[in-house]
N, C-alpha and C positions, 0 to 999 in steps of 0.2 A: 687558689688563695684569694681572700678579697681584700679588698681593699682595709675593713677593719683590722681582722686579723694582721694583715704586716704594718700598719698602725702599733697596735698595740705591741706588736714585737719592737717596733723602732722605742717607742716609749719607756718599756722596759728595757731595752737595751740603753740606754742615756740615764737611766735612774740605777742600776746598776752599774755602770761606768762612774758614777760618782761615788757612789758606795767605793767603790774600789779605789779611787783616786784618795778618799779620806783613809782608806786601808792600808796605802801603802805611802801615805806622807812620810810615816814614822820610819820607813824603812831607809826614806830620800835624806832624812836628817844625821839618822843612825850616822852612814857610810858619807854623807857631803860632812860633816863635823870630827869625824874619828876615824874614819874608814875602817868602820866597824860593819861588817855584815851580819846583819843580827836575826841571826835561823829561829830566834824564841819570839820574836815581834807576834807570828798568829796563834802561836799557844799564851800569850797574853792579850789575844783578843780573847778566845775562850775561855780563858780564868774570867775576863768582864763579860764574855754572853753569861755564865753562870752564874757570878752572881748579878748578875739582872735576873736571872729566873729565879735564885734565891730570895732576892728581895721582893717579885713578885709572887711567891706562892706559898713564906713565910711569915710576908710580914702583911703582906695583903693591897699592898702600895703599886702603882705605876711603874712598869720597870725604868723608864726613861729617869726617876725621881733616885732612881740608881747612881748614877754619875754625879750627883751632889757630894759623895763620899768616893767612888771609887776614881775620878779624874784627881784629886787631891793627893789620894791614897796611892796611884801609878804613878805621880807624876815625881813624889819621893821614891818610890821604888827606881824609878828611873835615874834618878840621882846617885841615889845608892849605888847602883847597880855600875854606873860610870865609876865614882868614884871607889869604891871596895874593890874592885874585880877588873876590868875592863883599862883603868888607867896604869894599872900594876903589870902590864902586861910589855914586853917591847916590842919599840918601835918599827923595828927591822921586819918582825914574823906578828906585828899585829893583825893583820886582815885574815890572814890564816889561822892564830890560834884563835880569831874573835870566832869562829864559825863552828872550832871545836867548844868552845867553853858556853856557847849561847845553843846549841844543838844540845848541849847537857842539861843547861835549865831547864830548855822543852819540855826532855825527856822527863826531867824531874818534875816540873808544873801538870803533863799528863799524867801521872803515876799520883800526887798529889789529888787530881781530879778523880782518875778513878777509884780511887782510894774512899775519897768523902763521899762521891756521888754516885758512884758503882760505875759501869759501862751503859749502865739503860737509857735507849735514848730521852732527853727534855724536849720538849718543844712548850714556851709562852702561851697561855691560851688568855686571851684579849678577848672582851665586850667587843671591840670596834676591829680584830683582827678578820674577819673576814667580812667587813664594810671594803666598799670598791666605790670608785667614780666614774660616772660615764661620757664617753670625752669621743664627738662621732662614729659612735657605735663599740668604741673599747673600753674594755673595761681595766681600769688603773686602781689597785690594791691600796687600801688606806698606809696601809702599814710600808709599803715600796714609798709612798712619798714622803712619811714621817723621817723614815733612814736618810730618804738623800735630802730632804731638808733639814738632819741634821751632819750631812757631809758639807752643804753650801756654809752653813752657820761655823762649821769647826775648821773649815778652809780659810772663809772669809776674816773671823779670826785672826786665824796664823798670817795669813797675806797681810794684814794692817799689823798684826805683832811685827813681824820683820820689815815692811817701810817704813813704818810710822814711830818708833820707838828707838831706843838709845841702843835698848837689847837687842832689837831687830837690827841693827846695822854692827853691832860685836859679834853679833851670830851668820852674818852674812860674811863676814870680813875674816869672823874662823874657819867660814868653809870656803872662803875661794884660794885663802891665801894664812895658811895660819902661821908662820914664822913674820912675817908681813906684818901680821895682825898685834904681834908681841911687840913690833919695833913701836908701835903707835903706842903703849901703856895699856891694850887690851890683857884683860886675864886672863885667857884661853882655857887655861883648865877650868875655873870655873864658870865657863860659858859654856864650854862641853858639857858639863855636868845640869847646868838647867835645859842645853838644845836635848841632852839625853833624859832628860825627866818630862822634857815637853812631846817627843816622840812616843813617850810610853803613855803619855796622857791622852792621845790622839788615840791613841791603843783602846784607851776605855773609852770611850768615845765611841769607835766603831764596831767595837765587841757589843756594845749596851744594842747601837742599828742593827750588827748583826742576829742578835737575839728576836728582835722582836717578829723575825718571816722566815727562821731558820728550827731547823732541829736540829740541838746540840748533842755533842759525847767527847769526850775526852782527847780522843783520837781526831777528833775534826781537823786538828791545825795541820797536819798533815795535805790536807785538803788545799787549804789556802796558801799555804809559804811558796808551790811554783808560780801562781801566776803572780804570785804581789812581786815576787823577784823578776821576773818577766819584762810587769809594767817599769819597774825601774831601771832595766836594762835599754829596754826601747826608749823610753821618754828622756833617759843619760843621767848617769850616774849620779848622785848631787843635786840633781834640778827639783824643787818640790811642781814647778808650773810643768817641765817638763812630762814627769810622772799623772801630772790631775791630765794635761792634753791627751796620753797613751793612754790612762785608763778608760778614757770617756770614748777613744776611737776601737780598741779592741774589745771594751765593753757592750757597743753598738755591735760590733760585729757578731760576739757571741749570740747576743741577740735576736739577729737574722738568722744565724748558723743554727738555732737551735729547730728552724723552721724544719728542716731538710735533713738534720742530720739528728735530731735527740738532743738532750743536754750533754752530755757524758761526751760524746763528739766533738763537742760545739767547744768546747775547752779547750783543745788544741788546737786553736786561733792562738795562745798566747803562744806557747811553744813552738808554729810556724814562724810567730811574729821575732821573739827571740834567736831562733836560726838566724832569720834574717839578717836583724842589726846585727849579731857575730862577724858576719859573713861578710856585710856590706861595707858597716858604720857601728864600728866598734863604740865609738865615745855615746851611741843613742843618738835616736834621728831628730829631736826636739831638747838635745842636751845644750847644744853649743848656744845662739844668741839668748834665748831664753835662760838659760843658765846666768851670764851673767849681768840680765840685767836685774835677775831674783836673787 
């Protein structure tokens, strides 16, 4: 192995660690604000990889120029989606039936896809998608740093949305403590309902990155919803810094692992990882201080 080659593996493994870290933000807010487990979060990345590829090969446009309409457009579904369905549900058996009723949408949003788009794989085809940089002696994919430079941007973001704002501190104050949060005059419900339209937004977001180095189909989400569940078990429940720290280290890992072992292998780094925190540190090993100081 030289010394390039596991260069460029570390590289790609931290540019993929971010990708995933923006992937499963949505999942950190979903369950930290409603303790909602939300099994449909990666079949609404694939509704946004697709159409990114619709907007790219329909209308002739950038797929990135995608998210001007579809981050708007999830970020009410998301809304929706809390308040019609999700808030209607009780308290007692919420986590459990959120997993039946959000596994149904999936269901529903892949059959929707296959439907419009048939089963045949998409894959974007980009002027600059197979442009690379050369960075001593490796070579780094245009398109890998456009995605995780749009996970740093949709992170950074959200990290100033929740310190720096009124919202960000009624949204922190829902999820560490939401009876707490009601004694103060917060609205709880309707802060669920925007932390659940900004989680879906995050969605379009990373569905548009994941489109742009990925080949899509229908069935993809199936693909993604173990390990983005994973990262947020490791990183602890509720933490969005939690979750970006697990994805960027089990990210790296895959990374390496893909050296030695294939890709298809190298993915059960999360599910080792996951074992783990069960077994060890239930609450997620970067849940506790971090948690509350996010």
């Amino acid at each position: 192995m030289t010394g390039a080659f596991l260069l460029q593996s570390v590289v790609l493994g931290l540019l993929l660690g971010g990708l995933y870290a923006l992937l499963a933000a949505g999942l950190t807010l979903y369950f930290g604000i409603m303790r909602v487990v939300m099994i449909a979060h990666s079949a609404f990345l694939i509704l946004a990889a697709y159409l990114a590829w619709w907007t790219h090969t329909r209308l002739g446009v950038d797929p990135l120029l995608s998210m001007v309409v579809t981050v708007p457009l999830f970020f009410a579904a998301g809304m929706g989606l809390q308040r019609g369905l999700l808030s209607r549900l009780r308290p007692a058996t919420l986590t459990m039936m959120s997993v039946l009723l959000t596994f149904a949408i999936a269901v529903l949003i892949e059959g929707l896809l296959g439907y419009a788009f048939t089963g045949t794989q998409r894959r974007i085809q980009l002027g600059y998608g197979s442009a690379s940089i050369g960075m001593f002696g490796a070579r780094i994919a245009v398109v890998k740093l456009i995605a995780f430079g749009l996970a740093v941007v949709a992170l950074g973001g959200l990290w100033l949305l929740m310190k720096r704002t009124r919202f960000g501190w009624a949204l922190r104050a829902t999820i560490q403590h939401q009876d707490a949060a009601r004694l103060v005059g917060i609205d709880t419900h309707k802060v669920a309902g925007y932390g659940f339209g900004l989680g879906l937004a995050t969605a379009a977001v990373g569905g548009t990155a994941l489109a742009l180095d990925t080949t899509i189909y229908p069935s993809l989400h199936w693909h993604w919803i173990g390990p983005l569940m994973a990262i947020i078990v490791v990183g602890g429940l509720g933490s969005v810094p939690g979750a970006a720290v697990a994805a960027m280290i089990l990210g790296l890992a895959q990374g390496l692992l893909q050296i030695p072992l294939g890709p298809t292998w190298a993915q059960t780094v999360f599910y080792l990882a996951l074992f783990a925190t069960l077994a060890f540190r239930p609450r997620g090993f970067f849940g506790g201080r971090l948690a509350q100081r996010f």
